[in-house]
C-alpha positions as CSV (number, residue, x, y, z in Angstrom):
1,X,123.6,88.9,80.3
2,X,121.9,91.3,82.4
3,X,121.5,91.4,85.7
4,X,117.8,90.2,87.6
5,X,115.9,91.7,90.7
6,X,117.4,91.0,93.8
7,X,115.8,87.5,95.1
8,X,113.4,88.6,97.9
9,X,114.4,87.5,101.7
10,X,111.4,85.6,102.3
11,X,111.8,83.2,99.7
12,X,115.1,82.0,101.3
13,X,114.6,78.5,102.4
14,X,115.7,75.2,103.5
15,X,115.5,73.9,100.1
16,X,117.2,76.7,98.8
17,X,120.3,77.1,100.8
18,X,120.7,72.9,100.4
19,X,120.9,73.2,96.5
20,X,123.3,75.5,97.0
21,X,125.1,73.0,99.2
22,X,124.7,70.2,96.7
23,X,125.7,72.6,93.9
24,X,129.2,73.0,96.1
25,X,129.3,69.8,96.5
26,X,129.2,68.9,92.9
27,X,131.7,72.0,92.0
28,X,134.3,70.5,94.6
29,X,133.9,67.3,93.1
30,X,135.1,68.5,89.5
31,X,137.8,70.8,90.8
32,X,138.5,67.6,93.1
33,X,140.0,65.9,89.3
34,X,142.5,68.5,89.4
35,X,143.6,69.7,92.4
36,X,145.1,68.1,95.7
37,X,144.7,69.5,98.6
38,X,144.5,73.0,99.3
39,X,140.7,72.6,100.7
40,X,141.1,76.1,102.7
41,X,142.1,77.8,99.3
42,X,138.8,75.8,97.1
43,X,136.5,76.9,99.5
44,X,137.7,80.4,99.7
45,X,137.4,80.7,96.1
46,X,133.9,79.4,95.7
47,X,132.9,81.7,98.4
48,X,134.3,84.8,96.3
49,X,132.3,83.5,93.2
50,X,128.9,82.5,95.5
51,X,129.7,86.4,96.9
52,X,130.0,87.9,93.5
53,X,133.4,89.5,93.9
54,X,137.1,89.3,92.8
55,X,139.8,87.3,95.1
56,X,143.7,87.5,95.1
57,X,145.8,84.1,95.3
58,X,149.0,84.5,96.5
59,X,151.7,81.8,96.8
60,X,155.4,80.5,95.4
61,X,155.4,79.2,91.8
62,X,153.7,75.7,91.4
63,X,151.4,75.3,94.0
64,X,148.5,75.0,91.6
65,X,146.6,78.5,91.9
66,X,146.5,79.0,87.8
67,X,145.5,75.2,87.4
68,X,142.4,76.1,90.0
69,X,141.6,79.4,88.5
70,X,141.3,77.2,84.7
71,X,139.7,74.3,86.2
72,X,137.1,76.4,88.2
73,X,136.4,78.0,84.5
74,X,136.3,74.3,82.9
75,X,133.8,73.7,85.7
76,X,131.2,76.3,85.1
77,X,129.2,76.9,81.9
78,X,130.9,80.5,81.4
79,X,133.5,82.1,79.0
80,X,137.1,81.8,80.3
81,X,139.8,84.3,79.6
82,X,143.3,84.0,80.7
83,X,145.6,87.1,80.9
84,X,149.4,86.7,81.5
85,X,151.1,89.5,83.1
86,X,153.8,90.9,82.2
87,X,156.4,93.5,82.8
88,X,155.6,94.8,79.2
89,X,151.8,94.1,79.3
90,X,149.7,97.6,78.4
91,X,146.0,98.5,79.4
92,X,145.0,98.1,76.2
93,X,146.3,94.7,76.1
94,X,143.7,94.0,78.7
95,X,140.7,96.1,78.2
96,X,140.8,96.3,74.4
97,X,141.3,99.3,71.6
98,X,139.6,100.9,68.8
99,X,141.2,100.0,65.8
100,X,140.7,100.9,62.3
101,X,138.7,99.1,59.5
102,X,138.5,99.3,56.0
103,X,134.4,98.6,54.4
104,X,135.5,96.3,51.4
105,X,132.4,97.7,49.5
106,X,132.4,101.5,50.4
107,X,136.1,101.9,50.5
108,X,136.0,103.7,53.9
109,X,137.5,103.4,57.4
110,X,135.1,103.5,60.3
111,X,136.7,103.1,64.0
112,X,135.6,99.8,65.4
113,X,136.3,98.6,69.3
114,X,138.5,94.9,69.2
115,X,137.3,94.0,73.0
116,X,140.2,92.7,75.0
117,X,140.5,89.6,77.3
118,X,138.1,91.1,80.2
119,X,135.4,90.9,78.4
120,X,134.4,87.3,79.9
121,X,132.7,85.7,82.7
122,X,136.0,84.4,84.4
123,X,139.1,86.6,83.8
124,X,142.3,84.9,85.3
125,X,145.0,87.9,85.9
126,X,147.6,85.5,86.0
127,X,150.9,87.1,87.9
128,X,149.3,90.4,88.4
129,X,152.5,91.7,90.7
130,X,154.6,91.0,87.5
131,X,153.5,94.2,85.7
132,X,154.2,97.6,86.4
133,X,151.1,99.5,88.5
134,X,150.3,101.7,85.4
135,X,149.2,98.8,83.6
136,X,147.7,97.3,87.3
137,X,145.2,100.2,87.3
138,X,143.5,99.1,83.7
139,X,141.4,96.9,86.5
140,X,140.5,99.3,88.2
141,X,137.2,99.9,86.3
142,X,137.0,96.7,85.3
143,X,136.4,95.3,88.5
144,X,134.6,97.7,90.4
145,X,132.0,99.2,88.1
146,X,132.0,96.1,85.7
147,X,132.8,97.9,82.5
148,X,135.3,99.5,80.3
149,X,135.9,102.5,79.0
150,X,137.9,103.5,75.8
151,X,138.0,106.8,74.9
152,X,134.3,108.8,74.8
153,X,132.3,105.3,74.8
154,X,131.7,102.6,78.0
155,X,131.0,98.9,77.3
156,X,129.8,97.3,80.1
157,X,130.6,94.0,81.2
158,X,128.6,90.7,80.8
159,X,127.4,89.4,84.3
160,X,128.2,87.3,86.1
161,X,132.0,88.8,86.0
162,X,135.0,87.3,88.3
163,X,138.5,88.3,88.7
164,X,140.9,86.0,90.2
165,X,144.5,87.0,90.3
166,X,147.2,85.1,91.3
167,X,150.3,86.7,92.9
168,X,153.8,85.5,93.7
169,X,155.6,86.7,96.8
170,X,156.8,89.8,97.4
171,X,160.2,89.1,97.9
172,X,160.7,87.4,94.9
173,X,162.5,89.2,91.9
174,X,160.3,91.0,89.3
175,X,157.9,91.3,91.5
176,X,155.9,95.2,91.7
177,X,153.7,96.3,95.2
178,X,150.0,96.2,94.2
179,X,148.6,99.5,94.5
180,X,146.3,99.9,97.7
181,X,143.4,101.6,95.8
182,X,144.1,98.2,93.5
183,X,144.3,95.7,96.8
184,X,140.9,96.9,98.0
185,X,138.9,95.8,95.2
186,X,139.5,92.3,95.9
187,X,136.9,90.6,98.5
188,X,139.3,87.6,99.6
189,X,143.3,87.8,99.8
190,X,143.7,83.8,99.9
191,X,147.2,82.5,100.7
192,X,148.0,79.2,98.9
193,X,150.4,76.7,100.6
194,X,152.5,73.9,100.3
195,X,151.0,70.7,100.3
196,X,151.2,67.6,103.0
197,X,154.2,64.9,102.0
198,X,150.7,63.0,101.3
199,X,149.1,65.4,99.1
200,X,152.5,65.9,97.0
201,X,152.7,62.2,96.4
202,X,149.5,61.9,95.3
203,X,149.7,65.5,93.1
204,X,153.4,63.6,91.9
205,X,151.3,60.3,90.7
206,X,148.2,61.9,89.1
207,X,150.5,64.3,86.8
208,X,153.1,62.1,85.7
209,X,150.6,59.6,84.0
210,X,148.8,59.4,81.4
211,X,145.4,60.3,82.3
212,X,143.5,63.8,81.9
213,X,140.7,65.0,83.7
214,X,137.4,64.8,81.9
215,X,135.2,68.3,83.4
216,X,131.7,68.3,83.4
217,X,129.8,71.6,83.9
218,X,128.3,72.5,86.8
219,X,126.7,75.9,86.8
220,X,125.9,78.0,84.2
221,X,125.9,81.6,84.4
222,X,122.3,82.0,85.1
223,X,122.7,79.6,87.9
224,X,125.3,81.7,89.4
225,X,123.5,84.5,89.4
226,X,120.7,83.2,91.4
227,X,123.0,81.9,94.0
228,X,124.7,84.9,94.2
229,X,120.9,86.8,95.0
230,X,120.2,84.1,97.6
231,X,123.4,84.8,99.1
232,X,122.6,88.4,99.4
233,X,118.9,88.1,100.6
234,X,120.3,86.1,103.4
235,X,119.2,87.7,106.7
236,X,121.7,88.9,108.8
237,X,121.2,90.8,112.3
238,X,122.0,94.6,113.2
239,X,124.2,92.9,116.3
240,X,126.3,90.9,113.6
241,X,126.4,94.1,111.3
242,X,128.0,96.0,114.5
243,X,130.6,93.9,115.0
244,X,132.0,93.7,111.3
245,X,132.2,97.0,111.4
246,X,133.3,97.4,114.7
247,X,136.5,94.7,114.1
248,X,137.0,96.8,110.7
249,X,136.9,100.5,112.6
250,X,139.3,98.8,115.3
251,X,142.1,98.5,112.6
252,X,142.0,102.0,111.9
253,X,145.1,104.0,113.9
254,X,143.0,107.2,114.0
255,X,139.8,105.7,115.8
256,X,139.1,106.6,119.0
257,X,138.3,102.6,119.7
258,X,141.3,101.2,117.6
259,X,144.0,99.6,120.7
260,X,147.3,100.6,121.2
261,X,148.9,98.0,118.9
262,X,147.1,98.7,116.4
263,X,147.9,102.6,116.3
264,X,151.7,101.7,117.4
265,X,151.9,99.2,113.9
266,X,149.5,100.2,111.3
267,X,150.2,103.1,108.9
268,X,146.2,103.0,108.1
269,X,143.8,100.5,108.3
270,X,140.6,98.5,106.2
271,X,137.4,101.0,104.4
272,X,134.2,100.1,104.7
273,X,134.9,98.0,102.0
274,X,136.0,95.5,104.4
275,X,133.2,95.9,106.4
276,X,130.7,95.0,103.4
277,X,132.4,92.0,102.6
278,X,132.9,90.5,106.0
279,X,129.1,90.5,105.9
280,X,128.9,89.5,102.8
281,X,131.4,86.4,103.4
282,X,129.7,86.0,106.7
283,X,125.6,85.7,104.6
284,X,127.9,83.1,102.1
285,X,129.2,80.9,104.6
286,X,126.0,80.6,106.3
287,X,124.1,79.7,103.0
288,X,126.6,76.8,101.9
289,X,126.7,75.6,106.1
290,X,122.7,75.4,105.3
291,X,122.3,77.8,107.5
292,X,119.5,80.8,107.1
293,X,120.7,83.4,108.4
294,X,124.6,84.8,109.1
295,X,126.2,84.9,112.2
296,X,129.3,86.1,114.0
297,X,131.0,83.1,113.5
298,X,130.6,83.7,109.7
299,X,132.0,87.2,109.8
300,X,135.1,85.8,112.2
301,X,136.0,82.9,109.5
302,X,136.6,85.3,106.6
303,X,137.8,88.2,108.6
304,X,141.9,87.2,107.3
305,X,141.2,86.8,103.9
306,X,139.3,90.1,103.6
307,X,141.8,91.9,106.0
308,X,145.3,90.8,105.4
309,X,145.8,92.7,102.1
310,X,143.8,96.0,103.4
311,X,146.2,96.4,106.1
312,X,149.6,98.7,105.9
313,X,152.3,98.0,108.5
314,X,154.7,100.7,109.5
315,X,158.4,100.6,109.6
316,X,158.2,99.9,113.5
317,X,156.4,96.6,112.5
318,X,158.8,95.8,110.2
319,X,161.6,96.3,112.5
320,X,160.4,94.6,115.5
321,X,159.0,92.0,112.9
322,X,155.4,92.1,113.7
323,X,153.2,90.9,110.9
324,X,149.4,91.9,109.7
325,X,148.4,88.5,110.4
326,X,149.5,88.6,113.9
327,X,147.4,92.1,114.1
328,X,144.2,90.7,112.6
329,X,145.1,87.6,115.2
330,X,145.2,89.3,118.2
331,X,142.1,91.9,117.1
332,X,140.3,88.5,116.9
333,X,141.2,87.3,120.3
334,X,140.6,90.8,121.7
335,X,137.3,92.1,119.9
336,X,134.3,90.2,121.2
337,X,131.4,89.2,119.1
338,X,129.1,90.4,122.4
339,X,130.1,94.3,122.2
340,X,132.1,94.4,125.3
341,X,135.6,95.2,125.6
């Protein structure tokens, strides 16, 4: 599926923006069949597909995040591929090899390329941080420039294309650090956690019966691709473009600008990656609040999820036990949306 111009800024509207909204609507419904709860960690993840990009799900075993990631593909009218990681898991495993194949009529062997499980719409990297880095990086490519490469020959890869990776806590055994140059490809790092005594009694009842949940399509893959172009073509000011940039230049030790805190506990901070997708985020949450054009309160609601895993805390922060999230807090409190300081 290729991809289509880029959906011109007049023609986003009222209309358009409240599709969207009932298109969210319906998706939450169906993922509403399956899941319980975690409404903070649904919305992020439609946010990441409405964007376009990749998002990492991190939380302790059982808290749903694969069942999401495979009812989110049961959901949309798109191919599904599931990868399990795994200490012994090789690139090739992922992106695909040329193998040899014998012609039955001519008798001869012509190299022929056996695509691997990325080549879908919706690739779950299920346990990424349970592999070793080397095989980490085979996403690399994959998820920045959509494509593959094997050998002298690049296949690209069918739009629309998704990663979502789930991740188990650091401290847990078997566990491996994801690169940083691997980190920063993902958009949103969403933090899945437990459930209410009220949602677990309810997740308890619906799973220990004998019904199934019965998904009906929402979106197709077209579909998708037209929201993501009305996301982009959303407006959004040169004031609210300054202060994404200025909150992501502020988490950098070596700025002039960045506070004492932040140069005291930060080994480095976010690119300008970060600062893309906080607008990006920011034009996303506006379209599904029916809202037509983004605003500071947009780039402020996904300014965690794009800046917790693109943050490196020093030993001193470790020691006096001083987390990322409490840095991204306090630069939230601190950094104004009106430019003053």
């Amino acid at each position: 599926m290729s991809a289509v111009p880029t959906l011109p800024a007049n023609l986003v509207t009222v209309a358009a923006v409240q599709q969207l909204a009932e298109k969210r609507r319906l998706l939450l419904a169906e993922l509403g069949k399956s899941i319980v709860g975690q409404q903070e960690v649904i919305d992020n993840v439609l946010l990441t597909v409405f964007c376009g990009g990749h998002a990492l799900i991190e939380g302790v075993p059982g808290l749903a995040k694969t069942l999401l990631i495979r009812s989110l593909g049961r959901a949309l009218d798109i191919q599904f591929s599931r990868i399990q990681f795994t200490p012994d898991l090789m690139p090739s495993d992922i992106t695909g090899t040329d193998v040899l194949e014998e012609d039955h009529e001519t008798g001869r062997r012509r190299q022929v390329f056996l695509p691997g499980p990325v080549f879908a719409n919706l690739v779950l990297a299920d346990e990424i941080n349970r592999t070793p880095p080397k095989t980490q990086a085979a996403m690399l490519q994959v998820m920045q420039e959509r494509e593959v490469t094997i050998g002298t020959k690049t296949y690209p890869l069918a739009a629309p294309f998704h990663v979502f990776a789930t991740q188990n806590p650091l401290e847990q055994e078997g566990t491996y650090v994801l690169p940083e140059a691997q980190a920063d490809r993902f958009m949103f790092h969403i933090r899945a956690t437990y459930p209410t005594r009220a949602e677990e009694e309810l997740v308890v009842r619906s799973t220990t019966g004998t019904e199934t949940p019965d998904f009906r399509p929402v979106l197709s893959g077209l579909e998708i691709i037209e929201i993501q172009k009305l996301v982009r073509a959303i407006p959004v000011s040169d004031e609210v473009v300054r202060y994404a940039v200025r909150l992501v230049a502020s988490t950098r030790p070596e700025d002039p600008a960045a506070p004492a805190y932040i140069r005291e506990f930060l080994r480095w901070g976010a690119s300008p990656r970060a600062s893309q997708y906080l607008v990006l985020g920011a034009k996303a949450r506006a379209a599904v609040a029916g809202k037509l054009c983004a605003d500071y309160e947009g780039v402020r609601s996904v300014a965690r999820q794009v800046l917790r895993h693109r943050l490196l805390a020093n030993f001193s922060a470790r020691a006096q036990k001083v987390s990322v999230n409490d840095l991204i807090e306090r630069l939230l409190k601190e950094i104004p949306a009106d430019g003053s300081r």
